[in-house]
C-alpha positions as a printed Julia matrix, in Angstrom:
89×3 Matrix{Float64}:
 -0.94  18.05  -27.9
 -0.16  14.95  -29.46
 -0.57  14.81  -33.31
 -0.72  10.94  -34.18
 -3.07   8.31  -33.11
 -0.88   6.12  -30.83
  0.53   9.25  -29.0
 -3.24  10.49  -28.47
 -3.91   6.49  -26.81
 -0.56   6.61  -24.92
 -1.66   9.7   -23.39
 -5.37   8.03  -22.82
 -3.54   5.08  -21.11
 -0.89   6.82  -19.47
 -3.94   8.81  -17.45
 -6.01   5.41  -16.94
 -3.1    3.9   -14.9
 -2.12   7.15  -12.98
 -5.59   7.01  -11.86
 -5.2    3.58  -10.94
 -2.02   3.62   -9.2
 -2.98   6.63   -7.52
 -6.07   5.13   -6.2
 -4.25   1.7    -4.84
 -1.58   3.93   -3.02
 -4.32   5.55   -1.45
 -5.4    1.65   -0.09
 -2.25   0.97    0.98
 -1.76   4.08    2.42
 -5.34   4.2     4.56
 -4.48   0.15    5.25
 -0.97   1.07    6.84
 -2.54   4.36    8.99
 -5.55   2.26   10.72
 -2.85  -0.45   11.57
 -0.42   1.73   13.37
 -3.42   3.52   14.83
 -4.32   0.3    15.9
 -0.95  -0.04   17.33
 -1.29   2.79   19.46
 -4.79   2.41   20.94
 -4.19  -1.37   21.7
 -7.02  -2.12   19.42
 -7.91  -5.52   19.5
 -8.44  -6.32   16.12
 -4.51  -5.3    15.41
 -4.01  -8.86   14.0
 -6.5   -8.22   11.64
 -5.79  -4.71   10.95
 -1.78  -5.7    10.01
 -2.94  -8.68    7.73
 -5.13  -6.47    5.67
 -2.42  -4.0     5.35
  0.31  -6.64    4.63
 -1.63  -7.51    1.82
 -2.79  -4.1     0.25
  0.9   -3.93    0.05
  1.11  -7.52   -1.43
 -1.36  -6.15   -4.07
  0.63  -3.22   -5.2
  3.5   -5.22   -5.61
  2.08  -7.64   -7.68
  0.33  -5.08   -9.83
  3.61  -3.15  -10.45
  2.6    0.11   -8.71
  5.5   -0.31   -5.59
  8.74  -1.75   -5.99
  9.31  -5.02   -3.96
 11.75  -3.6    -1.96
  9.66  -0.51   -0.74
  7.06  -3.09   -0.06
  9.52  -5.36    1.74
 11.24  -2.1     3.82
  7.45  -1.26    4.73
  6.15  -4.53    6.37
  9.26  -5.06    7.68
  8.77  -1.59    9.47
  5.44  -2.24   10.24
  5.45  -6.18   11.75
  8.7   -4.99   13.87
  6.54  -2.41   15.38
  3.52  -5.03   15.96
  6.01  -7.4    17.27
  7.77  -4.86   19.63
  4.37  -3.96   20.87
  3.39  -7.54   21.75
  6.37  -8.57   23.43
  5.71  -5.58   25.36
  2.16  -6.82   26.71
């Protein structure tokens, strides 16, 4: 346990944020599953579905909880598959 005042915030903090970044993965996460689910039924809201998940990403990027290059590597992933898919149609 910590003994001084800042270490007892830090640790306060340090919990706040997990919770936080914890709770956008979970977005971006649940954002990139219904898109590639999307992908695979042929849903016809895919457009929509991959814009909402390009920017859940966006928004963990810019909030500092994924680096930019795991966000890059990820909608690069992702739009390849939606393009791949429509190209197929």
């Amino acid at each position: 346990m910590a003994n001084y005042k800042s270490a007892k915030k830090r640790i306060l903090v340090a919990e706040r944020n997990r919770r936080r970044n914890v709770m956008i993965k979970s977005r971006v996460r649940t954002a990139l599953k219904k898109a590639l689910r999307g992908l695979q039924e042929g849903s016809e809201q895919l457009e929509t579905l991959t814009k909402h998940a390009v920017s859940q990403l966006d928004k963990a990027q810019n909030k500092g909880v994924l680096h930019k290059n795991t966000v890059a590597r990820y909608k690069s992933r992702l739009l390849k598959k939606v393009h791949a898919a429509s190209a197929a149609q």
